[in-house]
OpenMM code with the backbone's topology and positions (N, CA, C; nanometers):
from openmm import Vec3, app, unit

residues = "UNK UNK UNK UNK UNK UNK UNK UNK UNK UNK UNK UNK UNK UNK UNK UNK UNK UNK UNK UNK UNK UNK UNK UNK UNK UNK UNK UNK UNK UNK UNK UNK UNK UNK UNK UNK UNK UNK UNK UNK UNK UNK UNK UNK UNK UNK UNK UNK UNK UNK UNK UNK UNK UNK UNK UNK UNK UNK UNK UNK UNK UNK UNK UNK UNK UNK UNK UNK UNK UNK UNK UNK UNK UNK UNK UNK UNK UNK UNK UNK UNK UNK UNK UNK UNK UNK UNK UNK UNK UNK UNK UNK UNK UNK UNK UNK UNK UNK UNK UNK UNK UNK UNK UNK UNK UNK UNK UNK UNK UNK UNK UNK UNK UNK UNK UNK UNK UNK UNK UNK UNK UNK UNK UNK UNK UNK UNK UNK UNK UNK UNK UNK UNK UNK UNK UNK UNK UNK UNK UNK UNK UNK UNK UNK UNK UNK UNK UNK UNK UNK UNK UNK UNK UNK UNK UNK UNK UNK UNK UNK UNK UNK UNK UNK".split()
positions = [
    Vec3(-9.6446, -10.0500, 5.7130),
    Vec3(-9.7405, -9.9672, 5.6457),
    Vec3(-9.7339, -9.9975, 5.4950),
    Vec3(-9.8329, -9.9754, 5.4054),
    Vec3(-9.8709, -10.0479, 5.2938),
    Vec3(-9.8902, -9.9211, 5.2098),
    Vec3(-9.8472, -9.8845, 5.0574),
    Vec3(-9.9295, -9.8100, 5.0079),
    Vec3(-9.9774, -9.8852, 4.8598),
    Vec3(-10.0420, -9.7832, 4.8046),
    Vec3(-10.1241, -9.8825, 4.6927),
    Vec3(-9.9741, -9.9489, 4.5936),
    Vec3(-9.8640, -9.8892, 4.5992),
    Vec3(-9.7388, -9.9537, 4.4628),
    Vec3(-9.7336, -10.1123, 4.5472),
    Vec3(-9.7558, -10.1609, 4.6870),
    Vec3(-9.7821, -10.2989, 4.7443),
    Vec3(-9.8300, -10.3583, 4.6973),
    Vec3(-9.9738, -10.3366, 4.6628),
    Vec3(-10.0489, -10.4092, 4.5942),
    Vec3(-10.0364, -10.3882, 4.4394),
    Vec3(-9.9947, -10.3404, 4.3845),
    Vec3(-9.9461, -10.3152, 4.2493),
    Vec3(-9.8263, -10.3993, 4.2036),
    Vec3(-9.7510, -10.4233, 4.2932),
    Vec3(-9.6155, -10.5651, 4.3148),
    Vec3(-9.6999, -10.7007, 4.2759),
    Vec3(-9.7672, -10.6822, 4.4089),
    Vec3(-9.8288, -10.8100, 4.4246),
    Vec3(-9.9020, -10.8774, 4.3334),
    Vec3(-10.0026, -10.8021, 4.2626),
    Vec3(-10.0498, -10.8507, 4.1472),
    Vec3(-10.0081, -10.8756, 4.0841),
    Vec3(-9.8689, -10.8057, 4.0092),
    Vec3(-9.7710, -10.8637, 3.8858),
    Vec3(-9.6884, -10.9498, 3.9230),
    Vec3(-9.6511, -10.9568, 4.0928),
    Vec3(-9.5417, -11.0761, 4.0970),
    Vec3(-9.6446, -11.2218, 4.1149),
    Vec3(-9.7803, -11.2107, 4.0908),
    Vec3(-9.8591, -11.3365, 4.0001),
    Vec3(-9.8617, -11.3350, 3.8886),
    Vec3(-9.8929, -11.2739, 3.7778),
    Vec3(-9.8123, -11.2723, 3.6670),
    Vec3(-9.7034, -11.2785, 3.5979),
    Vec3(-9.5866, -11.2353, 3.6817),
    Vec3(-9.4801, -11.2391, 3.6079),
    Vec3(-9.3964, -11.2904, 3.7027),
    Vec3(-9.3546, -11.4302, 3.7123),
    Vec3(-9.2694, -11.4789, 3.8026),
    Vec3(-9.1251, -11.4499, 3.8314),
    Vec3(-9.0586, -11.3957, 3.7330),
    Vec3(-8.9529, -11.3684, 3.7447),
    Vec3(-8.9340, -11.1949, 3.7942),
    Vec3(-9.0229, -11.1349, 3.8337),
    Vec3(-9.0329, -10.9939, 3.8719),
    Vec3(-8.9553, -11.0058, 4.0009),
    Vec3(-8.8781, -10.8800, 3.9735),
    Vec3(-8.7775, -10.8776, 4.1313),
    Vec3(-8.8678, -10.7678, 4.1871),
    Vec3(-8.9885, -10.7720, 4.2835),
    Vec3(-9.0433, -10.6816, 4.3665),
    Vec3(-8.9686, -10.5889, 4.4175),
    Vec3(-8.8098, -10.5816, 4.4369),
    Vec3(-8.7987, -10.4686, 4.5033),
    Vec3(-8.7691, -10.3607, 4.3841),
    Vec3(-8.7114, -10.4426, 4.2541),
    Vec3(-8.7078, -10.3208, 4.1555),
    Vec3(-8.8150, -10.2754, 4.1374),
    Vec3(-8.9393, -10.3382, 4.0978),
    Vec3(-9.0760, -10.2865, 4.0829),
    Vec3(-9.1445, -10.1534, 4.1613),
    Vec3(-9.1158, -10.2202, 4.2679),
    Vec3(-9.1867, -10.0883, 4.3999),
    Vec3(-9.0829, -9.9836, 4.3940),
    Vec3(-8.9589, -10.0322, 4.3627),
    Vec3(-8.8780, -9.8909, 4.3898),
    Vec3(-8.9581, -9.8274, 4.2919),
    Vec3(-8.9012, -9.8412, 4.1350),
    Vec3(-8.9392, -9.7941, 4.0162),
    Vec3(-9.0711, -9.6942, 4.0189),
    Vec3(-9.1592, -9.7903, 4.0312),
    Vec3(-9.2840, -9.7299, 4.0408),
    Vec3(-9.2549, -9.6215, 4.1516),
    Vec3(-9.2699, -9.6723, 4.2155),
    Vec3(-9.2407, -9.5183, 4.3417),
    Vec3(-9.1674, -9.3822, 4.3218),
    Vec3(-9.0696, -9.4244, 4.2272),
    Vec3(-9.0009, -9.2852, 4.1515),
    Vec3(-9.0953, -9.2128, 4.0554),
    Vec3(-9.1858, -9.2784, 4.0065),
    Vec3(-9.2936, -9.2561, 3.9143),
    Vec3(-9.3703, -9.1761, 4.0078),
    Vec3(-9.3716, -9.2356, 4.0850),
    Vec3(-9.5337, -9.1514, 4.2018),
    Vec3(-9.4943, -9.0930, 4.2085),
    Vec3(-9.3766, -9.0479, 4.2432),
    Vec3(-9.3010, -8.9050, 4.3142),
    Vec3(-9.2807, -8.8358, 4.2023),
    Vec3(-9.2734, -8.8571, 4.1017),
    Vec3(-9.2371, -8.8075, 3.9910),
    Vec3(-9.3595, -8.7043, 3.9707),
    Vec3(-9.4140, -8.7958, 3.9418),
    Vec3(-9.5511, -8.7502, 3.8962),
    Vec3(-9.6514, -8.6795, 3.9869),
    Vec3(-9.6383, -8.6414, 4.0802),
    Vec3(-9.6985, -8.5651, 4.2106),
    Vec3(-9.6225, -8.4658, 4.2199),
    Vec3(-9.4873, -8.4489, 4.2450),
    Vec3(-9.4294, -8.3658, 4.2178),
    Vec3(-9.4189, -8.2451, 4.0327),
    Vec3(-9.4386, -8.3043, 3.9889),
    Vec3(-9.4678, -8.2572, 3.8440),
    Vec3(-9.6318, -8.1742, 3.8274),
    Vec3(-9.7275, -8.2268, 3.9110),
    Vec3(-9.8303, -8.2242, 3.9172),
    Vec3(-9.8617, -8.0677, 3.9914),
    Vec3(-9.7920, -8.0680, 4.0915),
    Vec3(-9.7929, -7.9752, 4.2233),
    Vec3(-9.7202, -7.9000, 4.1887),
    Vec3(-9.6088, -7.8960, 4.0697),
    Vec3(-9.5474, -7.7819, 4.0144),
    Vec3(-9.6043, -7.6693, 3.9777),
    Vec3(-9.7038, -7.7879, 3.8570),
    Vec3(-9.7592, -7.7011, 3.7755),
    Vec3(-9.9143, -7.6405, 3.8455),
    Vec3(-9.9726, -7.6536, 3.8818),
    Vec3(-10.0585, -7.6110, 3.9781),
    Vec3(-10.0008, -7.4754, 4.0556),
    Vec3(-9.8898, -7.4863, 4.0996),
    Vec3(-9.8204, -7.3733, 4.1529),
    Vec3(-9.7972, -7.2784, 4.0608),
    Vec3(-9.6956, -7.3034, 3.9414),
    Vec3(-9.7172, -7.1979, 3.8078),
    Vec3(-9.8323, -7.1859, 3.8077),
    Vec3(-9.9315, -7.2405, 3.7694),
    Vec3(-10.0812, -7.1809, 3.6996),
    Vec3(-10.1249, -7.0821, 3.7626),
    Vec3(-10.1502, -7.0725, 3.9226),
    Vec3(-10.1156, -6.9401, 3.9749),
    Vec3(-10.0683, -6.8058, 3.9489),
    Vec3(-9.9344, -6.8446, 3.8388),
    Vec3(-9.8476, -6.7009, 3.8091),
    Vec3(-9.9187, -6.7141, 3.6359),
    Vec3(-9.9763, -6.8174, 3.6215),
    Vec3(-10.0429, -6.7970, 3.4705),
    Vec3(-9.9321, -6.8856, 3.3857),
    Vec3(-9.8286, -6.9370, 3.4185),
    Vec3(-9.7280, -6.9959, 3.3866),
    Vec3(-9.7864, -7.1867, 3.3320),
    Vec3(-9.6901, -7.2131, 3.2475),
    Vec3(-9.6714, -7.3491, 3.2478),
    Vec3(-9.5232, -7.3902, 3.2855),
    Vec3(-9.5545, -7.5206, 3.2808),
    Vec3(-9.4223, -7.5782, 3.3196),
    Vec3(-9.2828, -7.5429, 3.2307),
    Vec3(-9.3369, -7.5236, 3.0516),
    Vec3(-9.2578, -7.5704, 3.0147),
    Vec3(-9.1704, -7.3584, 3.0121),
    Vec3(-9.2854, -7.3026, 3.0091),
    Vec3(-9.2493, -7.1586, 2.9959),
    Vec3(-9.1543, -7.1254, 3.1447),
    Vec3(-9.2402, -7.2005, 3.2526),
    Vec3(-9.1167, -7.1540, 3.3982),
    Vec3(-8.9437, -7.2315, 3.3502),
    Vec3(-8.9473, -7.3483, 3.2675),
    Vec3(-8.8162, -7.4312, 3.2491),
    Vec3(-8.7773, -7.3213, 3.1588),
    Vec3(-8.7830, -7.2666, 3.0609),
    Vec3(-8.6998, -7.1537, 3.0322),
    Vec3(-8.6410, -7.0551, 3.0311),
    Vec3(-8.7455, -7.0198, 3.1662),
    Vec3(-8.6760, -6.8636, 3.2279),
    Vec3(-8.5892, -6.9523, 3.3327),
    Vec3(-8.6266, -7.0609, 3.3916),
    Vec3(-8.5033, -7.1082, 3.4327),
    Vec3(-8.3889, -7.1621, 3.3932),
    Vec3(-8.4145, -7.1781, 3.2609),
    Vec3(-8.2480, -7.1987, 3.2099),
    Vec3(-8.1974, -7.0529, 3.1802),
    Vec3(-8.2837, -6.9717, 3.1444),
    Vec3(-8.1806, -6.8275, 3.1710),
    Vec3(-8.1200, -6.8071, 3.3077),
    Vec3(-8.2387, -6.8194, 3.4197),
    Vec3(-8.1568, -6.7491, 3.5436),
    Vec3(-8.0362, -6.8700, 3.6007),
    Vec3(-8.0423, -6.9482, 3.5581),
    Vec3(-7.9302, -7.1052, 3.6000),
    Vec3(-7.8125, -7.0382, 3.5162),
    Vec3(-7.7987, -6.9982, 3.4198),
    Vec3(-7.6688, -6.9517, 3.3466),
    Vec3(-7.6087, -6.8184, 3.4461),
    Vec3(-7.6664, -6.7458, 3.5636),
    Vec3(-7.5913, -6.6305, 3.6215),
    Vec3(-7.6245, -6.5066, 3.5623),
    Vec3(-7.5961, -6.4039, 3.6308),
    Vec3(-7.5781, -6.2983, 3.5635),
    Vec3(-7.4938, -6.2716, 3.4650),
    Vec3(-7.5084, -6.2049, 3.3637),
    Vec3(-7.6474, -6.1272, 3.3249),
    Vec3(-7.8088, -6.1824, 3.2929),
    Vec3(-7.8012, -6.3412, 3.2819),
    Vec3(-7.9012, -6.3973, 3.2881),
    Vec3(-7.9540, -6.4243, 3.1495),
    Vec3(-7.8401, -6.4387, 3.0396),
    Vec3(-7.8820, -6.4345, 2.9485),
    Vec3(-7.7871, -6.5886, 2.8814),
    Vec3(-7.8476, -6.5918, 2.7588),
    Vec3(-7.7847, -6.7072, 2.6589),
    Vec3(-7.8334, -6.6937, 2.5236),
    Vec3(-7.7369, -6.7858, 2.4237),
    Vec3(-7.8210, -6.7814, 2.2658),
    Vec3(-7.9454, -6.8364, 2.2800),
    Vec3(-8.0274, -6.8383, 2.1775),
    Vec3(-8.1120, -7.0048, 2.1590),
    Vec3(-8.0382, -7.0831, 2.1488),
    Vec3(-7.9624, -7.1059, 2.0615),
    Vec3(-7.9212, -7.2612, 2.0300),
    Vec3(-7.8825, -7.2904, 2.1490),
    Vec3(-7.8027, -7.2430, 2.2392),
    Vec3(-7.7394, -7.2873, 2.4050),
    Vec3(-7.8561, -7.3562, 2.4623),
    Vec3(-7.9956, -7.2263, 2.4695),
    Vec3(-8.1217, -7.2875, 2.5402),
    Vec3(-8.2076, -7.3996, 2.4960),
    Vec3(-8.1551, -7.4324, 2.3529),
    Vec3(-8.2117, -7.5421, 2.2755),
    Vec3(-8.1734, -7.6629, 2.3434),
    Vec3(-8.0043, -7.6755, 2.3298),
    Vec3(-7.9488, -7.7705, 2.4206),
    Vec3(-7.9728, -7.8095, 2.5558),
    Vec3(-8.0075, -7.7138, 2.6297),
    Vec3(-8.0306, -7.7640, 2.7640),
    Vec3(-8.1476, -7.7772, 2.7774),
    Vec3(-8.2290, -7.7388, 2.7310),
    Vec3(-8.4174, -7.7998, 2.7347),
    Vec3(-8.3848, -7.9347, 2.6362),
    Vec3(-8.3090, -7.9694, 2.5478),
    Vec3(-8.3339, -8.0823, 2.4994),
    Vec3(-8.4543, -8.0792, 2.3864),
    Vec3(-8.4515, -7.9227, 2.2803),
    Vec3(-8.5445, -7.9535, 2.1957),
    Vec3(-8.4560, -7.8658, 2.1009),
    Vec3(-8.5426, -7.8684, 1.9937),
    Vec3(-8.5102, -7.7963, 1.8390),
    Vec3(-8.4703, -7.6436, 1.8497),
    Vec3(-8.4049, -7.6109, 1.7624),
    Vec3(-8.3903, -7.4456, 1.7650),
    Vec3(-8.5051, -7.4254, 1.7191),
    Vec3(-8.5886, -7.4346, 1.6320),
    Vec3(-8.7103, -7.3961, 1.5959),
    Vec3(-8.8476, -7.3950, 1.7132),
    Vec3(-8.8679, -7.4975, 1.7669),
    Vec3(-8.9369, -7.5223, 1.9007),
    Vec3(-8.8692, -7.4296, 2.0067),
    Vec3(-8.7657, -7.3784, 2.0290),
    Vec3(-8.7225, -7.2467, 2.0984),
    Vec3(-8.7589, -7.1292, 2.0644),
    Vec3(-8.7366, -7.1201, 1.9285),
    Vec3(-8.8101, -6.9927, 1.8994),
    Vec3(-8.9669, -6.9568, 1.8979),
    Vec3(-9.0336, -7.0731, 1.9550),
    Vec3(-9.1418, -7.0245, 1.9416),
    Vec3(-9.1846, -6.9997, 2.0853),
    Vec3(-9.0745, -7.0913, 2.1883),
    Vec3(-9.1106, -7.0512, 2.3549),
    Vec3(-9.0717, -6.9479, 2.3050),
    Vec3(-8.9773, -6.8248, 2.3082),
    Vec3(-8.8841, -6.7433, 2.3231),
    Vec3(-9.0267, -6.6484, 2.2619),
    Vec3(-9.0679, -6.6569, 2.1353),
    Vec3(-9.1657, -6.5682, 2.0782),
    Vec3(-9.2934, -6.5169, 2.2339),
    Vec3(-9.3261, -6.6528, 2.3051),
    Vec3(-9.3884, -6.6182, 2.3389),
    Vec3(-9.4004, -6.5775, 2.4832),
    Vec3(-9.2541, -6.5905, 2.5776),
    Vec3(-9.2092, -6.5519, 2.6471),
    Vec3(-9.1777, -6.3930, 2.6362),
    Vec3(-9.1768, -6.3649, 2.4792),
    Vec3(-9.0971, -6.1878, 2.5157),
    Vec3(-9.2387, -6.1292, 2.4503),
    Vec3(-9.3594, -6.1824, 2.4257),
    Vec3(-9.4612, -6.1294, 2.4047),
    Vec3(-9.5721, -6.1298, 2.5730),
    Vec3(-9.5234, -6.1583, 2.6327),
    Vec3(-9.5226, -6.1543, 2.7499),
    Vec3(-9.4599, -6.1025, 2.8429),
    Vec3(-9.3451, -6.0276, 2.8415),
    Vec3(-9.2395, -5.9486, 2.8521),
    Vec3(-9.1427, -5.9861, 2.9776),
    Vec3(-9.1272, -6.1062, 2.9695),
    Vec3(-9.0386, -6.2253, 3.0525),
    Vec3(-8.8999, -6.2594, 3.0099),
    Vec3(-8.9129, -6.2338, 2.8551),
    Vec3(-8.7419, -6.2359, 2.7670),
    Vec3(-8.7510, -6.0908, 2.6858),
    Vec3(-8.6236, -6.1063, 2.6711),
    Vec3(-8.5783, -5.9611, 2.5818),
    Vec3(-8.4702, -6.0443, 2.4612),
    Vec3(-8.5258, -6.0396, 2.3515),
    Vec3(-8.4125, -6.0889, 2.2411),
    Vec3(-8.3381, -5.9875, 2.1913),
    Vec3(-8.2032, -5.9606, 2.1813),
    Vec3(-8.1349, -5.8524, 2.1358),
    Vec3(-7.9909, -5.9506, 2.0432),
    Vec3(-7.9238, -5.8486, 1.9709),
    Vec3(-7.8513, -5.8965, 1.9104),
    Vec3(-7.7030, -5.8788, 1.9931),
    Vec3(-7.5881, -5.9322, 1.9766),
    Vec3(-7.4733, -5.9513, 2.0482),
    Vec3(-7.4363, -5.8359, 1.9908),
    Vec3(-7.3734, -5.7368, 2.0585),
    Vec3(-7.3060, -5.6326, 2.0802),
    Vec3(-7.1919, -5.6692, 1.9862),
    Vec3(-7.0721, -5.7578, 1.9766),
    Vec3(-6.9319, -5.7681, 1.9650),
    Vec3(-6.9701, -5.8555, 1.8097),
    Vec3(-7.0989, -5.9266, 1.7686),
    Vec3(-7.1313, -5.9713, 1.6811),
    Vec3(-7.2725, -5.9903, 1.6636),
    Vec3(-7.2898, -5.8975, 1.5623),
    Vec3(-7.4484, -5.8332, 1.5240),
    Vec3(-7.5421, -5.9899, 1.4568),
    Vec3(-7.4495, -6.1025, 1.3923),
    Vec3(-7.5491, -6.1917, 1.3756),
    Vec3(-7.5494, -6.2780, 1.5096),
    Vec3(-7.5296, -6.2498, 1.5733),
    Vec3(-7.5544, -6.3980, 1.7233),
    Vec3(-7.6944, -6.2984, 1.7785),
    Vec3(-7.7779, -6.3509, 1.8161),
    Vec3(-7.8602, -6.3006, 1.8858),
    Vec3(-7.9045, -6.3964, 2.0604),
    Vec3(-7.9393, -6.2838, 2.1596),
    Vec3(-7.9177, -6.3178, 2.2891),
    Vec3(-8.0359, -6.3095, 2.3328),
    Vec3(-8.0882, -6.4262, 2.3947),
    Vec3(-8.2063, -6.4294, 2.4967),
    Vec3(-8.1795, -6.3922, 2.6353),
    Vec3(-8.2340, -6.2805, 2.6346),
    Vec3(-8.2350, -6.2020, 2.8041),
    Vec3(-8.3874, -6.1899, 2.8840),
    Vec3(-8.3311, -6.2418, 3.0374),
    Vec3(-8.4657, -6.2624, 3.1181),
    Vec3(-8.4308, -6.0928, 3.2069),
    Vec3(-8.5938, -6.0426, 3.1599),
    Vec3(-8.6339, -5.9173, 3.2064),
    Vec3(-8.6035, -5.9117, 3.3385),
    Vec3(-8.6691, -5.7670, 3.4148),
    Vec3(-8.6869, -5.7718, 3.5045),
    Vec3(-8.7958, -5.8806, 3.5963),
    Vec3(-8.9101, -5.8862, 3.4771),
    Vec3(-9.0151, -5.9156, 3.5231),
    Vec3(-8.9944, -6.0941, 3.4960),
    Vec3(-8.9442, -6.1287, 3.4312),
    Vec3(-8.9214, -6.2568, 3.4065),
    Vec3(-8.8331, -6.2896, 3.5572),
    Vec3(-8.7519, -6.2389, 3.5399),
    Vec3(-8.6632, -6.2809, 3.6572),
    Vec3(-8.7408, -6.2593, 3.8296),
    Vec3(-8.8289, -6.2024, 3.8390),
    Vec3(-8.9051, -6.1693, 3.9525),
    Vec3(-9.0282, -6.2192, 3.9615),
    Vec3(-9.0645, -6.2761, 3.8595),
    Vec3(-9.2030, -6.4161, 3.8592),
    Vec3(-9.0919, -6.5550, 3.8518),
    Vec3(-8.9999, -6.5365, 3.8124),
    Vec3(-8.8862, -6.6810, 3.8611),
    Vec3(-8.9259, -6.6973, 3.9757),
    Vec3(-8.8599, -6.6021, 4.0436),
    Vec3(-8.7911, -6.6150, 4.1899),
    Vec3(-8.9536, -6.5985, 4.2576),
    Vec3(-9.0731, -6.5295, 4.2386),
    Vec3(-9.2075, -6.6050, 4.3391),
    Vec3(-9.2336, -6.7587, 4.2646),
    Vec3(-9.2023, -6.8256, 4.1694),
    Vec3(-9.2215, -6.9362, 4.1435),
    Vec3(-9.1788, -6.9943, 4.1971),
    Vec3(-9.0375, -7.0227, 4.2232),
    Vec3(-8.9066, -7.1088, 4.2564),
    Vec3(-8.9000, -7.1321, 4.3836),
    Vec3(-8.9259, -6.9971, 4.4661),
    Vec3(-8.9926, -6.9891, 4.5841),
    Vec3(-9.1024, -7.0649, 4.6396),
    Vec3(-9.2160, -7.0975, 4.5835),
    Vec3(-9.3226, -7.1750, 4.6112),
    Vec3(-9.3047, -7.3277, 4.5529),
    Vec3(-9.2019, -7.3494, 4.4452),
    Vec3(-9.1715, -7.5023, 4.4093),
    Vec3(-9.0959, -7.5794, 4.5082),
    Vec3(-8.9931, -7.4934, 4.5460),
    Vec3(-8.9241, -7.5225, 4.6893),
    Vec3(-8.9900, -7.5248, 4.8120),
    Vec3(-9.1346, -7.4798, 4.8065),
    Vec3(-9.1737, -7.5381, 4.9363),
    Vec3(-9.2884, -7.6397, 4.8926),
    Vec3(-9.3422, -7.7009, 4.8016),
    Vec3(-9.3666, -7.7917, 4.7638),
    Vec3(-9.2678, -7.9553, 4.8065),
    Vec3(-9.1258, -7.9020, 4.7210),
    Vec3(-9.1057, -7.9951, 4.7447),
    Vec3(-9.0302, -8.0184, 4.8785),
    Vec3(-8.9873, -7.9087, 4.9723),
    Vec3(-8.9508, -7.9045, 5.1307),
    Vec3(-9.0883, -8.0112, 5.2176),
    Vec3(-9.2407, -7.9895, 5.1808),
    Vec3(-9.3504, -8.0291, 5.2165),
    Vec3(-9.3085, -8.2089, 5.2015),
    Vec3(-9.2858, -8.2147, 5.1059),
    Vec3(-9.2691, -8.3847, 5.0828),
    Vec3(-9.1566, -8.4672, 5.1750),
    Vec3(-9.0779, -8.4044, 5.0920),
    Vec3(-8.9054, -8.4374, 5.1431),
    Vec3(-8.8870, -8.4301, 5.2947),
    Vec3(-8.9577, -8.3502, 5.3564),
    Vec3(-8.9419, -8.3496, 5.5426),
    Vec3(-9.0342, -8.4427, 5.5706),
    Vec3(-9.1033, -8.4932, 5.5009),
    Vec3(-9.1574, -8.6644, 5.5675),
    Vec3(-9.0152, -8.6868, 5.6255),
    Vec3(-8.9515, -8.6940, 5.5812),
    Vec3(-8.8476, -8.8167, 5.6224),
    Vec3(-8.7613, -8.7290, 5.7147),
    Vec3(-8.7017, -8.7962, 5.8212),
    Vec3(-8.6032, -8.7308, 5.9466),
    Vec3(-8.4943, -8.7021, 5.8318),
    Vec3(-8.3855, -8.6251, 5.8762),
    Vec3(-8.2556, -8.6042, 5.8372),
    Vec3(-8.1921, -8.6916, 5.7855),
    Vec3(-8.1545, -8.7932, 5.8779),
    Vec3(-8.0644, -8.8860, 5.8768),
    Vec3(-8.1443, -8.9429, 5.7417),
    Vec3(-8.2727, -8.9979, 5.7449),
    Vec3(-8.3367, -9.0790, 5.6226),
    Vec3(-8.3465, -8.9992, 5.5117),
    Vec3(-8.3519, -8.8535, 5.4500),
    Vec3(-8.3230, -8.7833, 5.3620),
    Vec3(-8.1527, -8.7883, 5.3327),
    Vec3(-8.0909, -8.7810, 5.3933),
    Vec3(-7.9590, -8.7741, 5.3538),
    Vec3(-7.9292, -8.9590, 5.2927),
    Vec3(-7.9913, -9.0431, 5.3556),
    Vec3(-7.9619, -9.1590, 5.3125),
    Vec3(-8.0322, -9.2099, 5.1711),
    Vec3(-8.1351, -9.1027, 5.1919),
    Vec3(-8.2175, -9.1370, 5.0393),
    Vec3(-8.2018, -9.0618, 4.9598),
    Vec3(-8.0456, -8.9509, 4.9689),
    Vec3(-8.0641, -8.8781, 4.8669),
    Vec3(-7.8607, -8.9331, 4.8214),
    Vec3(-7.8036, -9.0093, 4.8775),
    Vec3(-7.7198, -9.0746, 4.8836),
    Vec3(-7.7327, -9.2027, 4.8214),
    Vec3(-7.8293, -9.2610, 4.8431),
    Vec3(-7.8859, -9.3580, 4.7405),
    Vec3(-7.9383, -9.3723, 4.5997),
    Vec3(-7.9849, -9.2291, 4.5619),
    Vec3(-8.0366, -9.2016, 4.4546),
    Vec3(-7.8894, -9.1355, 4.3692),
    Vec3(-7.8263, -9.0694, 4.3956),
    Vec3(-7.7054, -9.0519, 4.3599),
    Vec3(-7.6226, -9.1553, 4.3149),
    Vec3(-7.6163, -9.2626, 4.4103),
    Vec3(-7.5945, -9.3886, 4.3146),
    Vec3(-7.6912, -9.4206, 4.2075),
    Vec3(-7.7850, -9.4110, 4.2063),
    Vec3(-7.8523, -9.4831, 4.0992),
    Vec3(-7.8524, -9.3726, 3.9786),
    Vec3(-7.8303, -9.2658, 4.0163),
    Vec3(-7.7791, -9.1117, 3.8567),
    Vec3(-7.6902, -9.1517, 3.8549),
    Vec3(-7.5335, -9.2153, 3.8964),
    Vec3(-7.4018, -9.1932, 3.8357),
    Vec3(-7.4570, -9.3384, 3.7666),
    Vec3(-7.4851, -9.4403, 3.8062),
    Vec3(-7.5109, -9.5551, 3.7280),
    Vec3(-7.5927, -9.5169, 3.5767),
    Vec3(-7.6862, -9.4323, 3.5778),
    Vec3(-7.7203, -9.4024, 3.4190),
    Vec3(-7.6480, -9.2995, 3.3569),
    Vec3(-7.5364, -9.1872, 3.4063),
    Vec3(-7.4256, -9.1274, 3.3965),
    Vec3(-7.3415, -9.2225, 3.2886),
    Vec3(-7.3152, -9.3403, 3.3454),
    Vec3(-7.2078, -9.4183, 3.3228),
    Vec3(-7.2680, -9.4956, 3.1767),
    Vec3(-7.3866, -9.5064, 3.1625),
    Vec3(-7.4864, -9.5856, 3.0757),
    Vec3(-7.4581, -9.4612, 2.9451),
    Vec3(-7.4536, -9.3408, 2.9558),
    Vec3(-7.5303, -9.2762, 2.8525),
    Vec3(-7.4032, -9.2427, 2.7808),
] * unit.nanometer
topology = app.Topology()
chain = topology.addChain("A")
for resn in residues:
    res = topology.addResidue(resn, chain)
    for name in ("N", "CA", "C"):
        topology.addAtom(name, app.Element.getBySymbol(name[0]), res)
């Protein structure tokens, strides 16, 4: 069986002779999946009125545990952006009433990003419907071939693990 990244090989391995086709099709294919999956996310948020990048922050609150809370700067780090670009998700997450910013109890200058009730309960119908998104895909494949392709890809994360 053939899909279009076949013919997408094929054309460049006439152009570019030294192309190793199987890196190509893999590659690309992580892309498709990538990108379909990314696609079908957000389609699912838009539903709750959500974007992608607003559901990734109430999920880095509820990923930290109860109480469900963290600084910015913590949430800066794990989204991988500016403290300033946090404060403006955060502005508009608790104007929406999804975060609660309060100051640290034990030290009045740290201040704490807390996911509401309501934040935490549009998580969990989100997270809920992303997981069967991606259950929909992923059960293409029998058991045995999910466990082997998710065993395989694990090699290829500790290999850029080892890179970074």
């Amino acid at each position: 069986m053939k899909d279009f990244v076949d013919t997408h090989v094929e054309l460049w391995a006439g152009e570019l002779a030294d192309l190793d086709r199987d890196v190509e099709g893999i590659t690309v294919r992580l892309q498709v999946v990538t990108r379909y999956l990314e696609r079908r996310r957000e389609a699912v948020l838009a539903t709750y009125g959500l974007q992608l990048w607003e559901f990734k922050t109430l999920h880095m609150l509820r990923r930290g545990g109860t109480p469900y809370r963290a600084t910015p700067g913590r949430l800066a780090r794990q989204l991988g952006m500016s403290p300033a670009a946090l404060t403006n998700r955060l502005d508009a997450l608790e104007r929406r009433g999804y975060v609660e910013r309060t100051h640290d109890r034990d030290d009045r200058r740290k201040v704490m990003a807390t996911l509401t009730r309501a934040g935490s309960e549009l998580w969990e119908r989100g997270i809920g419907d992303i997981l069967r998104v991606e259950n929909e895909l992923i059960h293409q494949l029998p058991t045995t071939e999910r466990t082997q392709l998710n065993d395989l890809l694990r090699r290829l994360v500790l290999a850029t693990e080892e890179d970074s």
